[in-house]
Each structure stands twice: as structure tokens, then as C-alpha cells.
C-alpha positions as CSV (number, residue, x, y, z in Angstrom):
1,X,-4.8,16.2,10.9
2,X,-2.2,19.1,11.1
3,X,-1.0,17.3,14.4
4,X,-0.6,14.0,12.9
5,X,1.6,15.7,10.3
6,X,3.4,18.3,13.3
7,X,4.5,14.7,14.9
8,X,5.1,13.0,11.4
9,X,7.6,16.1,11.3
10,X,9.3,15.6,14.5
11,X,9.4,12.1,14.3
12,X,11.2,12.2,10.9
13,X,13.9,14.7,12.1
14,X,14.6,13.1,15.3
15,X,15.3,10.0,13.4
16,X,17.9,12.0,11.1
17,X,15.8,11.3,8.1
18,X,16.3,13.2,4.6
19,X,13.0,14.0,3.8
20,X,10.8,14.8,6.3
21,X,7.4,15.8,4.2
22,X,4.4,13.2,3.3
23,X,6.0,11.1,1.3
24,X,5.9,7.7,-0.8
25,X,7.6,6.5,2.9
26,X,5.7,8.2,5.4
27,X,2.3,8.1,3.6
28,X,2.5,4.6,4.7
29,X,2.4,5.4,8.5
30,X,-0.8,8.1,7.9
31,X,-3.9,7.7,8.1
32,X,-5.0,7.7,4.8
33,X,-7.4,5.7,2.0
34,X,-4.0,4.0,2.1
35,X,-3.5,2.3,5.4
36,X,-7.6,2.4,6.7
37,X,-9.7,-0.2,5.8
38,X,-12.5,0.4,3.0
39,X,-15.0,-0.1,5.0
40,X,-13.2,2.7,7.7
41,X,-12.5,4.9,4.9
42,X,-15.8,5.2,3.5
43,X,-17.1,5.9,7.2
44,X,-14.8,8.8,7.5
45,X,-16.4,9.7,4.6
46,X,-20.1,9.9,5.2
47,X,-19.6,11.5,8.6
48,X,-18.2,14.8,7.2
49,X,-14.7,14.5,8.2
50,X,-12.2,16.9,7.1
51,X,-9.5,15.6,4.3
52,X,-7.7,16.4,1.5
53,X,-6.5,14.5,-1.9
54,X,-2.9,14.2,-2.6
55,X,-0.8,12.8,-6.0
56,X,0.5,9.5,-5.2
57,X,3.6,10.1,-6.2
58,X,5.3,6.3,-7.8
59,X,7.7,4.7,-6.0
60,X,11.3,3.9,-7.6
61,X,10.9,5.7,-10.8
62,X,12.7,8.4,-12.4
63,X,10.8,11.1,-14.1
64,X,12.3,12.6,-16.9
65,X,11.4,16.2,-17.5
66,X,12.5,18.8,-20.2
67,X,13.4,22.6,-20.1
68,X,13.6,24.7,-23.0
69,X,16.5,26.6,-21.4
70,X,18.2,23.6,-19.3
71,X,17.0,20.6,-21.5
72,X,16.2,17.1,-20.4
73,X,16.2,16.8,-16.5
74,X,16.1,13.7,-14.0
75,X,14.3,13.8,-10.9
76,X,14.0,10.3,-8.8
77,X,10.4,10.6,-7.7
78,X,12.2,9.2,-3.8
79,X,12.4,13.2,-3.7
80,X,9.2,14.2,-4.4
81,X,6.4,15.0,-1.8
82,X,2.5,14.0,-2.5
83,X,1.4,17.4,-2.8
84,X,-2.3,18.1,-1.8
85,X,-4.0,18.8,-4.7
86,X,-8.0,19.3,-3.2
87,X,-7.9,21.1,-0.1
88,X,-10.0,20.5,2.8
89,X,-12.5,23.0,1.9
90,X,-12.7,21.2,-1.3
91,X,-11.1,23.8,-3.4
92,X,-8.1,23.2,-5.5
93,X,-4.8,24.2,-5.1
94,X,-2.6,26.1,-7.5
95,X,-0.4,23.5,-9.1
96,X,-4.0,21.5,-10.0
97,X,-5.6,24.2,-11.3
98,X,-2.6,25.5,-12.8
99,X,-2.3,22.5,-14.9
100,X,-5.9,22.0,-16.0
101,X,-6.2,25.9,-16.9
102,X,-3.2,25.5,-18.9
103,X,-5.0,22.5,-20.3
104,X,-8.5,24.0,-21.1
105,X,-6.7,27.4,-22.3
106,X,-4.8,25.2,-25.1
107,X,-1.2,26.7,-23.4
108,X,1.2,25.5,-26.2
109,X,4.4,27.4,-23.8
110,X,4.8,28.6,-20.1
111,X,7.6,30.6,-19.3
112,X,8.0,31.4,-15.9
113,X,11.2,31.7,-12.9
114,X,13.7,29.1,-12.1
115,X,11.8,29.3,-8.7
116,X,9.2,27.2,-10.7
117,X,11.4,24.4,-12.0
118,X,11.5,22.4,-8.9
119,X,7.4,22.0,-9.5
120,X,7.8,20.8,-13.2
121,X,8.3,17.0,-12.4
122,X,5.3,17.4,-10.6
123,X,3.3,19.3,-13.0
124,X,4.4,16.6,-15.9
125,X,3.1,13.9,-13.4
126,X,-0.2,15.4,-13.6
127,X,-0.4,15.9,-17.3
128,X,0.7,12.2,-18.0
129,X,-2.1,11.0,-14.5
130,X,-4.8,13.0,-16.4
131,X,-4.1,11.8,-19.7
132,X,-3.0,15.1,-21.0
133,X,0.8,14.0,-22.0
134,X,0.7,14.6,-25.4
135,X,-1.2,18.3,-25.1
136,X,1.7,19.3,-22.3
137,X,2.9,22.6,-23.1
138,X,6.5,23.1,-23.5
139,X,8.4,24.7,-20.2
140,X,10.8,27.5,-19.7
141,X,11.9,28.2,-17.0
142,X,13.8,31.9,-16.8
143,X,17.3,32.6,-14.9
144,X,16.6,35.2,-11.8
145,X,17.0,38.9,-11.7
146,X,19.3,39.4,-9.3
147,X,20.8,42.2,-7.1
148,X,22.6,45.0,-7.9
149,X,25.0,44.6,-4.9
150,X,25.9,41.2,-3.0
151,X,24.1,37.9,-3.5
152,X,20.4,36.7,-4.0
153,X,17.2,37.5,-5.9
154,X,16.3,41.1,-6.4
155,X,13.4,42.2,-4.7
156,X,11.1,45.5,-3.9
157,X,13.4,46.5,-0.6
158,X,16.5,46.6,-2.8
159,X,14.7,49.2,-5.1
160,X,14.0,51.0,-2.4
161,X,17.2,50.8,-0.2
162,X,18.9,51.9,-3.4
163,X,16.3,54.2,-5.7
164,X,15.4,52.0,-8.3
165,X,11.8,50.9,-9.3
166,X,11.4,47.1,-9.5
167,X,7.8,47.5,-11.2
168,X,6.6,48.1,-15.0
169,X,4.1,50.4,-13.8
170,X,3.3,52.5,-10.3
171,X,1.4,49.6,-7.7
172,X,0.0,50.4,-4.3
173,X,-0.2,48.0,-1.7
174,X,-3.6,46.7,-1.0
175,X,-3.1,46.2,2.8
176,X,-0.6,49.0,3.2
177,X,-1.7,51.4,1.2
178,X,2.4,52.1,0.5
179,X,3.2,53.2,-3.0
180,X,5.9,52.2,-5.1
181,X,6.9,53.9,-8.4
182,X,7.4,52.1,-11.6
183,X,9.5,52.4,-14.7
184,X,6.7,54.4,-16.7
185,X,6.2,57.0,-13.9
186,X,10.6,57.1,-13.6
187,X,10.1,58.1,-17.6
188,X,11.2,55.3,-18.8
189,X,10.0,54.5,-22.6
190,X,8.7,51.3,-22.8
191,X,10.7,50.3,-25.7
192,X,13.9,50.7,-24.0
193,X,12.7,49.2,-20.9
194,X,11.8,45.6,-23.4
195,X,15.5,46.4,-24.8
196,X,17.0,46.1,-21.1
197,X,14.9,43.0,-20.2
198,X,15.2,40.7,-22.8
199,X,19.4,41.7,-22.0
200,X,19.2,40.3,-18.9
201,X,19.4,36.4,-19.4
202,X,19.4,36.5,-23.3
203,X,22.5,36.8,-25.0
204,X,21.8,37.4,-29.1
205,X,25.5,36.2,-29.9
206,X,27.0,39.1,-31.1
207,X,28.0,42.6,-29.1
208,X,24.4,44.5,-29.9
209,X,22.8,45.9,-27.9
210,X,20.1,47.9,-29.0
211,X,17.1,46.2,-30.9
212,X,13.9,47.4,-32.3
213,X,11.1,45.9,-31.4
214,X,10.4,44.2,-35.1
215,X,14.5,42.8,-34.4
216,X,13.4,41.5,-30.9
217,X,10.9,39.4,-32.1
218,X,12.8,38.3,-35.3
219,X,15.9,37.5,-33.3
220,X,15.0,36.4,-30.0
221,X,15.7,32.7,-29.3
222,X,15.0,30.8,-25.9
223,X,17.3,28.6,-26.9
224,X,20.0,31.5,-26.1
225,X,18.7,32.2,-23.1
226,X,21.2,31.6,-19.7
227,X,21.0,29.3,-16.7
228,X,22.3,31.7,-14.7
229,X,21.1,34.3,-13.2
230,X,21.5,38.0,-14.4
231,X,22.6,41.0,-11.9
232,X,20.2,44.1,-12.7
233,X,22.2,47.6,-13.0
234,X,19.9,50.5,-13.0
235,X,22.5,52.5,-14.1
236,X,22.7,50.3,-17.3
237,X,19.0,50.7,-17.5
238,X,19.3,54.6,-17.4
239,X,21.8,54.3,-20.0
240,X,19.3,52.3,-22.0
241,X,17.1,54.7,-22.0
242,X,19.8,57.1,-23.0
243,X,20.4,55.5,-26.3
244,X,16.4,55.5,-27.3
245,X,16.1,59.2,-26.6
246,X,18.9,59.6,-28.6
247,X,17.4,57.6,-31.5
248,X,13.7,59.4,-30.6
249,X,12.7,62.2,-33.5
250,X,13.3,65.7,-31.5
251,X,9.9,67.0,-32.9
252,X,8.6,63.8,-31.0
253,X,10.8,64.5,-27.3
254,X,9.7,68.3,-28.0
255,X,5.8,67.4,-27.6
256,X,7.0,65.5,-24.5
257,X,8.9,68.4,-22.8
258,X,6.4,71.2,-23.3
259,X,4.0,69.4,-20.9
260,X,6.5,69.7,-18.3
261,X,7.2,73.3,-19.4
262,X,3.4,74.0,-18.5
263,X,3.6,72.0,-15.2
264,X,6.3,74.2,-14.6
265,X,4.0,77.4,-14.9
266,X,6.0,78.9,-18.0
267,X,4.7,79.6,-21.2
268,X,6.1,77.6,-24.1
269,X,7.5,80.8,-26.2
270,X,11.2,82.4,-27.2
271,X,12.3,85.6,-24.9
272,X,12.8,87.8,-27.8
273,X,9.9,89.5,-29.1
274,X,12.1,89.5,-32.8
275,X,11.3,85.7,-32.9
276,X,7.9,86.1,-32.2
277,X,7.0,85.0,-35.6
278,X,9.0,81.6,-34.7
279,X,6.8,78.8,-33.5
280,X,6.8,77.8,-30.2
281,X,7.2,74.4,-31.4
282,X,11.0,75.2,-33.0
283,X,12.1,76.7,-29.9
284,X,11.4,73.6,-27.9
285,X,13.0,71.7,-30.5
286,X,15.8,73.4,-31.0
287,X,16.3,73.2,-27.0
288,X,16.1,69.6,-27.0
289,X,18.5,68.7,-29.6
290,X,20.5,71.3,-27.6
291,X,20.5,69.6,-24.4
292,X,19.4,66.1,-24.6
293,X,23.2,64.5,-24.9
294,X,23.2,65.7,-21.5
295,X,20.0,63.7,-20.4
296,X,19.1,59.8,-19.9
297,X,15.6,61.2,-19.3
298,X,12.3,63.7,-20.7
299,X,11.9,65.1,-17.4
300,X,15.6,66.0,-16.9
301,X,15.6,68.1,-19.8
302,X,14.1,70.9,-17.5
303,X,17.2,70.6,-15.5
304,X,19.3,71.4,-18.6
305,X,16.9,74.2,-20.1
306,X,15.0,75.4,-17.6
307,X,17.0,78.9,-18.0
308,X,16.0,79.3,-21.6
309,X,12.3,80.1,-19.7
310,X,13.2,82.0,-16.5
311,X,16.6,84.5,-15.4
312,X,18.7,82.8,-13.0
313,X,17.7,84.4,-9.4
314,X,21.4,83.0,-7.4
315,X,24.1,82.0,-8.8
316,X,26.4,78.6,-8.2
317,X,28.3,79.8,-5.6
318,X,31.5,77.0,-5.7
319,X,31.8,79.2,-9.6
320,X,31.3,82.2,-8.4
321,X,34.3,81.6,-5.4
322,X,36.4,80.5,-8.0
323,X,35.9,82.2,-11.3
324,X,34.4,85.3,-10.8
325,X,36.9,88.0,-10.4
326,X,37.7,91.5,-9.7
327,X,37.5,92.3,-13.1
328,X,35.1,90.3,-14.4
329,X,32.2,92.9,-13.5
330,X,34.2,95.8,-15.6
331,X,35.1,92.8,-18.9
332,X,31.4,91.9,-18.8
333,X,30.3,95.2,-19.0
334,X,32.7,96.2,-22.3
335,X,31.7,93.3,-23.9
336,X,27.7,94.1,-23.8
337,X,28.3,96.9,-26.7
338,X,29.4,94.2,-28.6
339,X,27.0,92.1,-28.3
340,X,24.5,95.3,-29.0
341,X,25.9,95.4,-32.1
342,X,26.3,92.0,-33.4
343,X,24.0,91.7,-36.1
344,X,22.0,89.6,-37.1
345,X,22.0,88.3,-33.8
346,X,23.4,84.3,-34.6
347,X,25.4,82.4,-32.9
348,X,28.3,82.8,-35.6
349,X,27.9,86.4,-35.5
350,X,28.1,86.8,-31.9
351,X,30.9,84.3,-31.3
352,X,33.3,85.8,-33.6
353,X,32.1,89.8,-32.5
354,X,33.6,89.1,-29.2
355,X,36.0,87.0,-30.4
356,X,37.4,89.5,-32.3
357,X,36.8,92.2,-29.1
358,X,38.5,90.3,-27.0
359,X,41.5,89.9,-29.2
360,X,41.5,93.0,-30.1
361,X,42.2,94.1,-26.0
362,X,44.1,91.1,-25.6
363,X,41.8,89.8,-23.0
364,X,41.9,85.7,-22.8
365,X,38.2,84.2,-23.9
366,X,38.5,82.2,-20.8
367,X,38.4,85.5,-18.7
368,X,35.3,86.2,-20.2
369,X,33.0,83.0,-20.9
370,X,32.9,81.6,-17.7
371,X,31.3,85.3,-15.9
372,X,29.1,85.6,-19.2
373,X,28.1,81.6,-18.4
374,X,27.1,82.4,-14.7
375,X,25.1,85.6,-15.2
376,X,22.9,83.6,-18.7
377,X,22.3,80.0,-16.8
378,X,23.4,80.7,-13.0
379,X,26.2,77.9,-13.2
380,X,29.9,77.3,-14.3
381,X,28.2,74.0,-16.9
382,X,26.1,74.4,-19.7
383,X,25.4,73.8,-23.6
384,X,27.4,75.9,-26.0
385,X,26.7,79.9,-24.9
386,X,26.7,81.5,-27.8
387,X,23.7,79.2,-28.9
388,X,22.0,80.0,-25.8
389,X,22.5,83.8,-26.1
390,X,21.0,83.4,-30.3
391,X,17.9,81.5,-28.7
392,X,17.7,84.3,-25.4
393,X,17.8,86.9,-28.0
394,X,20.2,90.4,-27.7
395,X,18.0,91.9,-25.0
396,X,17.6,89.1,-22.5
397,X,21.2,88.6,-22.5
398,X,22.1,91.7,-22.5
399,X,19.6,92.1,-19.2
400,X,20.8,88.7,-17.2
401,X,24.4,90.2,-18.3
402,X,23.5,93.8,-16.4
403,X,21.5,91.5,-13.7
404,X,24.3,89.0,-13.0
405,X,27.5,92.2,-12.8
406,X,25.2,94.1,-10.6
407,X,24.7,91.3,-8.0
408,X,28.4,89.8,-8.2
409,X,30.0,93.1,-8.0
């Protein structure tokens, strides 16, 4: 009964013991098919009383068990409890179903946390009790993910307390109702996210990082797989990500973007009406391969381009304290004729028509670019400009020029 085993406890720990769960010692001082009588036993029996069934675990013996990751381990069975393995309400528990699901399934490997390993010498017990030894699937047992910061086994508060999804996919609490975000919702491609998990614990033995999936699965190894636990940085994992949008086809992250494009209420289409005749579908690509060094992320290309869809409407104000001067109003304001009159309107074309201006007056470029910058994208930061004003077109710049010296003075 649970107070037979509350004073088994008690009695155990008051006497300094070292193992104070039912055991191959204190089985012997339960009542149990062990210490009644037969003809007590099967009394208990027919009158409905309550019990469970436990492994016997052997007394004196060593079981030897093997790892894939940590090899052949000893365990002296003077350690091991007799685990219930029927409960009382006849239903089995999980490491006797586990192993005969396993069994029936034909499981040739289970890989599953360290936290597990401490249940293998049971688990190999049960497989030899049953007869199943030579059918036992082989075991490994994986190192833990671990914390960013300090010491212990990463868990859903540290994503929170820190901003970091610890979930493939979005998961909502069944009793809460509390939602947590996952690593497909984050943007995330699910390639990179494999990349960054088999990473942590698996070492491949040279300094590559990056793998396909086809050189995953050609060079991944469990035999190369730690013992230790691995410390999880999601700024590593960002950076992941990073190198597989990189690699991605910009045709392929331009699909992507234009769905955020229309959440965002903007039509997917150049400003000038001379590249009307221009796809849609170049535009956006042209903007991503523009911006996406500066992004680990689809979504954050918006952040980087969102100006090549609407005219600033403020301006970064730490720039404007800074860089924008007296003068800069007046310099702006010469310098739109020339860009009126570059022709065609390209980037090479335009760069080197106000290059040559502004040389021409002996006016620094710096004096200019940074005013020309603010009034275009609203910030100081930016891809190259005279890109952006080729893809803006010569009378949208020329307008957030005349916009931008109007409301900075």
C-alpha cells in the first residue's frame, strides 16, 4: 500500500541507507508473492485486492549494457529498483509497453536523451526476461541541449526569458491554452534548422559546417556523436539560416517576399511608370538580391526594402541631428537637375552625373549622399543609392528629394 511504502521510505533514511526505493533488499520486508504464504497470496488474490507486478530485479549480478554513443556500460543490478511494470488498475506502465511496442514494431534502433540511459539496464533486463535478447534494438542515447547562458538542460522558460523558440513548429498548451512560437512560424527554413541540429552533439571531423540534406544523410555517423552535452546559441541558429538564404535561388526568396508585400497592403509593382513593361516579378528580385546580405530572415527583408514600395513619412532623427545641414536643403536642390537629366536613368549614369556635378563645384560626395540617403529611405543606412534611385525611377526620387528639403529645411 502507498503507506507501507511511505514507512518503507522513512525507515530506510532514518537508518542512513543508500537506497531507499523497493529493492532486491527491501522487497524482502514487503508484503509481497515474496514473503506471504501461497495459500495467503492467492487469498489476496480472489478477494479483489489492489496490487501491482514488479521486475525482480537479480541479486549480485552485473548487467552489462551497450550505447551506440558511450559503448559497453556496467550497472550492478544492487542499484536498480523493481520497477512496477502492471499498475494497479491493471494497465501497463511505459517502460513495459515501451519495450514490447518496440518489440512488435520490429524497432532495429531507438535514439532518444541521456535522460533515458539510466532506464536502459532495465529495459535490456526485459528484453533478455521475455526472451526478446537477440531482437533488442540497438540504443542511443543523445547528449542534452543545453542553455544558452549558465548551467542545465534547455527548456521552454529559457526561450521565453530570452526570445528564442524551443519548438519545430507553433504548439499550444492544452490546459493553458498559452501559445508558443516555433522555428517555422520564426521563418526558419527547415533545411537550415536540420543543418543546426544535427551541429549540436555531432561533430563531422572536419571545419564544415553547412551540409545538404543528401550530405547529411551520406555523412552522418552516430559513432561521432558527443557525450557531452551541447550549449544551443540562437544567434548561431540565425546565422544558419543566414547561410541558406544566401545559398536560396532569388527568383525562389522573391515568391516568398511578395506575400509579405501584399500583407503589407502594397502592390507588387516598380514606381516608375517607364518600367511598367518590367515584371513585377524582376523588381522583387532584383530587391532581394539587393538587400538580403543584410537579412538572416524572409520576413526581415521588408525592413530593408520596405521604401522601394512607400515614401518615407519621418525621417531618423539621430541622422538628421547629425548630418543634415544648413546647406544641405540648397546642395540637394542643385543636384535634382542633374539627376533630370541623367539619361538613361541607370545606376552608372546617375552616379557618375553627380559625380561629375559635384566635382565640378567642388562640393565633397559625402556632403551630398548622406541628405539624398535620408530624403529616398528615411535613414542614414541603406543598400547602394544609386541602385535604389535606378529601381525608384527619376520622378520618384526626384519627388522624396523635393519631399524630404521641404520638411528638413
Amino acid at each position: 500500500t502507498p503507506e507501507e511504502l511511505n514507512t518503507m521510505r522513512r525507515e530506510l533514511e532514518a537508518s542512513g541507507a543508500t537506497y531507499t526505493s523497493y529493492n532486491q533488499v527491501s522487497r524482502k520486508k514487503m508484503t509481497n508473492s515474496l514473503t506471504l504464504s501461497n495459500d495467503e497470496y492467492k487469498k489476496r488474490l480472489s478477494t479483489g485486492e489492489p496490487y501491482v507486478i514488479r521486475i525482480k530485479m537479480p541479486e549480485g549480478e552485473t548487467v552489462t549494457v551497450f550505447d551506440e554513443i558511450r559503448k559497453e556500460v556496467e550497472v550492478e543490478t544492487s542499484t536498480l529498483d523493481d520497477k512496477v511494470l502492471y499498475k494497479s488498475d491493471g494497465m501497463p506502465t511505459y517502460h513495459l509497453a515501451n519495450v514490447v511496442d518496440d518489440y512488435l514494431m520490429k524497432i532495429t534502433h531507438v535514439i532518444r536523451g541521456e535522460e533515458w540511459l539510466p532506464s536502459l539496464p532495465l529495459h535490456t533486463l526485459l528484453y533478455r526476461y521475455l526472451g526478446w535478447e537477440q531482437d533488442m534494438p540497438k540504443f542511443a542515447h543523445l547528449p542534452l541541449l543545453l542553455k544558452p547562458d549558465g548551467k542545465g538542460k534547455l527548456s521552454k522558460r529559457d526561450g521565453d526569458r530570452m526570445g528564442f523558440p524551443v519548438f519545430p513548429l507553433e504548439w499550444t498548451d492544452p490546459k493553458s491554452g498559452d501559445v508558443s512560437r516555433g522555428y517555422r512560424e520564426d521563418g526558419y527554413f527547415p533545411e537550415a534548422f536540420l543543418n543546426m541540429l544535427a551541429l549540436l552533439g555531432w561533430n563531422p571531423g572536419t571545419e564544415q559546417e553547412i551540409f545538404s540534406m543528401d550530405e547529411l544523410s551520406e555523412q552522418f555517423s552516430i559513432d561521432r556523436v558527443g557525450k557531452s552535452g551541447a550549449r544551443f546559441d540562437p544567434e548561431k541558429a540565425k546565422w544558419f539560416n543566414h547561410q541558406y538564404l544566401m545559398k536560396k535561388d532569388d527568383l525562389e526568396l522573391a515568391g516568398e517576399f511578395a506575400l509579405i508585400v501584399e500583407e503589407k497592403g502594397y502592390k507588387v509593382q516598380p514606381f516608375d511608370s517607364a518600367q511598367d513593361d518590367k515584371p513585377a516579378e524582376e523588381y522583387l528580385v532584383r530587391i532581394v538580391g539587393l538587400v538580403k546580405e543584410r537579412v538572416n530572415f524572409v520576413h526581415e527583408i521588408w525592413d530593408q526594402a520596405w521604401f522601394f514600395f512607400s515614401a518615407p513619412e519621418a525621417y531618423d532623427e539621430k541622422t538628421v541631428k547629425k548630418r543634415w545641414k544648413d546647406n544641405s536643403g540648397q546642395l540637394l536642390t542643385d543636384v535634382i537637375g542633374v539627376i533630370r537629366n541623367a539619361d538613361p536613368f541607370e545606376r552608372d549614369i546617375i552616379h557618375d552625373s553627380i559625380a561629375a556635378y559635384l566635382e565640378e563645384k567642388q562640393i565633397g560626395m559625402g556632403q551630398v549622399m548622406i541628405g539624398m540617403r535620408l530624403c529616398l529611405v528615411g535613414s542614414g543606412t541603406g543598400p547602394d543609392l544609386f541602385t535604389i534611385m535606378e529601381m525608384l525611377g527619376s520622378e520618384e526620387t526626384v519627388s522624396r528629394i523635393e519631399k524630404g528639403v521641404s520638411l528638413l529645411g
